[in-house]
C-alpha positions as CSV (number, residue, x, y, z in Angstrom):
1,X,102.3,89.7,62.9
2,X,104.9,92.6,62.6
3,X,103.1,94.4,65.1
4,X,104.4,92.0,67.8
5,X,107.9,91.4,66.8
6,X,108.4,94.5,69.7
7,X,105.9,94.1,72.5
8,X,105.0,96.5,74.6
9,X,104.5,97.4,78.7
10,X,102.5,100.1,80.4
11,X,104.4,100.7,83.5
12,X,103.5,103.1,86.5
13,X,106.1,104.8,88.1
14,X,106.6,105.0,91.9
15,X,109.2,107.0,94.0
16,X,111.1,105.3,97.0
17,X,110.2,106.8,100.3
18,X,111.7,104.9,102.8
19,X,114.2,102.4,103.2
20,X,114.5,98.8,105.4
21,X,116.5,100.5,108.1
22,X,113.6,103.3,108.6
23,X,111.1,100.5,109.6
24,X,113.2,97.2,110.5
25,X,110.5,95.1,111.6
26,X,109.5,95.0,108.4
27,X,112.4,95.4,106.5
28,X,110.9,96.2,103.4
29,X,111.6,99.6,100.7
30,X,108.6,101.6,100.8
31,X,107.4,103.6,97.5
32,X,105.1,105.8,97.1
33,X,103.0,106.6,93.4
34,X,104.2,109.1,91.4
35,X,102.2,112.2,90.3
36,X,102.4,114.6,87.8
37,X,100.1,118.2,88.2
38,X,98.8,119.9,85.0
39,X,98.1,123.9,84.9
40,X,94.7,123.3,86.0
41,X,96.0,121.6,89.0
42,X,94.6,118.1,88.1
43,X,97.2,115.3,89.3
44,X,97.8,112.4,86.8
45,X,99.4,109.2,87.3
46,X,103.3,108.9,86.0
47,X,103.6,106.4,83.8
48,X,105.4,105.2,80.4
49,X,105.6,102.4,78.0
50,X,108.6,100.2,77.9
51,X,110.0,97.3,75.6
52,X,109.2,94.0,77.2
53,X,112.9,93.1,76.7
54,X,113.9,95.8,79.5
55,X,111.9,94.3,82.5
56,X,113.9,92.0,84.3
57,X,110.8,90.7,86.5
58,X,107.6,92.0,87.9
59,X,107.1,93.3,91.7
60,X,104.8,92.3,94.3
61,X,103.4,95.6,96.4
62,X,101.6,95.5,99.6
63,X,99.2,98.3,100.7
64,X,100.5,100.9,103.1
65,X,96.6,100.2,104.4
66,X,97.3,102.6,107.9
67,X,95.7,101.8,110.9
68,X,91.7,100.0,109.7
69,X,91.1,98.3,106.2
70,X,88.4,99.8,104.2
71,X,85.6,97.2,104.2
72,X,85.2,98.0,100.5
73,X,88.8,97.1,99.7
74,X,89.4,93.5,98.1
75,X,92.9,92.0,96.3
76,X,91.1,93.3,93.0
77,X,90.9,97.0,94.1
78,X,93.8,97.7,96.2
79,X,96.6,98.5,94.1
80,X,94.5,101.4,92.6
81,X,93.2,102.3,96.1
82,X,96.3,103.2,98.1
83,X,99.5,105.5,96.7
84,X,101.8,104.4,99.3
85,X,103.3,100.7,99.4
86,X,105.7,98.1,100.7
87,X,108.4,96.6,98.0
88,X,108.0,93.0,99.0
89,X,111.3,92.0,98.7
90,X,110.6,88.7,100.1
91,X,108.6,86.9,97.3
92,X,111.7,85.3,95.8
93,X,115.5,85.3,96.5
94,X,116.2,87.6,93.2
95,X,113.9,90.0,94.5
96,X,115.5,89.9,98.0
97,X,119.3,90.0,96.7
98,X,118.1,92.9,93.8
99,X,116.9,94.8,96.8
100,X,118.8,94.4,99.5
101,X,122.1,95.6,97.8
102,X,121.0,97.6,94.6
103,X,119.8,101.0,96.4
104,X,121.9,100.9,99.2
């Protein structure tokens, strides 16, 4: 069909917050979900759709999760949970080398 000669993403967008050298034992970027506020003072998720075409390879983020896990909290909930996470820049060398030199 013509209607997937041009798929599609929905992407969120997240800001960086903090970089390796702020916390070295973990050596890891830390980003943080961005917001946008309407005139009512409502805050909405930033997002956007992108071509397929542009995404070089997906991320793997790790909950900020502070100092006690909600009990409620599984693998399936956590991403929407939390706005604040670790860019695990360790799940494959690409990652590591994109990382590690690209916003430095």
């Amino acid at each position: 069909p013509t209607f997937l000669s041009n798929p599609l993403l929905y992407v969120q967008f997240f800001n960086f917050v903090a970089n390796p050298n702020d916390r070295p034992e973990l050596a890891m970027w830390t980003v943080e979900r961005a917001y946008t506020v309407d005139q009512h003072g409502k805050r909405y998720r930033c997002g956007g759709v992108v071509s397929l075409t542009d995404v070089t390879h997906a991320v793997e983020l790790i909950p900020e999760y502070g100092n006690k896990v909600d009990g409620k909290i599984s693998s399936a909930t956590c991403l929407e949970s939390y706005d604040r996470f670790f860019l695990n820049n360790f799940t494959d060398k690409e990652s590591y080398h994109t990382f590690s030199t690209e916003f430095t």
